[in-house]
N, C-alpha and C positions, 0 to 999 in steps of 0.2 A: 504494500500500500504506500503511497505517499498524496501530497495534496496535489490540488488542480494548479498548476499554473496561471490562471487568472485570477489566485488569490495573493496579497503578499502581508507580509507583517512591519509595522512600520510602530516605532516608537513617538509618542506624540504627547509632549509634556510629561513625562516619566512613566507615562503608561502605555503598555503593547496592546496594537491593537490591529484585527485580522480584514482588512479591505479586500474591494473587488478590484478587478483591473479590465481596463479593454471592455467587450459588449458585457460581459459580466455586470457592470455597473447599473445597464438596463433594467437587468430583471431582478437583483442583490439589492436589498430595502437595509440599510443598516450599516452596523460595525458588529466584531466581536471582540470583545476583551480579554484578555489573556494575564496570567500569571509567570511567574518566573520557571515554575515547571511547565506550563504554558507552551512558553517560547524554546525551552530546553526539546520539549517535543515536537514543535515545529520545525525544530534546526534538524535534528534527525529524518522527520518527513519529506527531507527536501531530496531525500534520494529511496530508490524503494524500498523497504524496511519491515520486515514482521513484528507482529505485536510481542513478541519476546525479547526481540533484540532493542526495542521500545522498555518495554521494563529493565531490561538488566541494563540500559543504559541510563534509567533512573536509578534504579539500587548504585551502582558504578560513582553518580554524581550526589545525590543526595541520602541523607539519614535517613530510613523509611522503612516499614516493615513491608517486608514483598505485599503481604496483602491488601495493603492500603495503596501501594504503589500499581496495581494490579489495576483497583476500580479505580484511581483518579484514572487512570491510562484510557481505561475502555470508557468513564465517562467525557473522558476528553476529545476521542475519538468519535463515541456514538455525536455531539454537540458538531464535530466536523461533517460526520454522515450526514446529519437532518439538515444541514445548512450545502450539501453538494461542495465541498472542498475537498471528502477526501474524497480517493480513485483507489480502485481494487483495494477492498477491506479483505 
């Protein structure tokens, strides 16, 4: 999986946040905000990546118990699905 290329992330007054780009902007009503794990997972998304190698690249970077690292992951991913940014879940 990784994201759509018509999305990017862009830092705006100290907070990250997930924009459309190109005709995306047409039919994409919004922003999405992101956290510091957040952006840690979009930096990984930017090449195609399994949801494992997504976790263990959180456990690698931050204190977290796999478990809790597990759902922030899949909830952060499913917020990508429903909004069409990611590609091959």
């Amino acid at each position: 999986m990784r994201v759509d290329s018509g999305f990017v992330l862009r830092e705006i007054a100290g907070d990250y946040v997930i924009i459309p780009t190109g005709k995306i902007v047409l039919t994409f009503n919004g922003l999405i905000t992101v956290n510091e794990v957040g952006v840690s997972i979009w930096n990984m998304l930017q090449k195609e990546v399994t949801f494992e190698e997504i976790v263990k690249g959180i456990l690698d970077e931050y204190e977290v118990e796999e478990s809790v690292a597990r759902q922030d992951v899949e909830e952060f991913l499913e917020k990508l699905a429903e909004n069409g940014i990611l590609i091959g879940e």
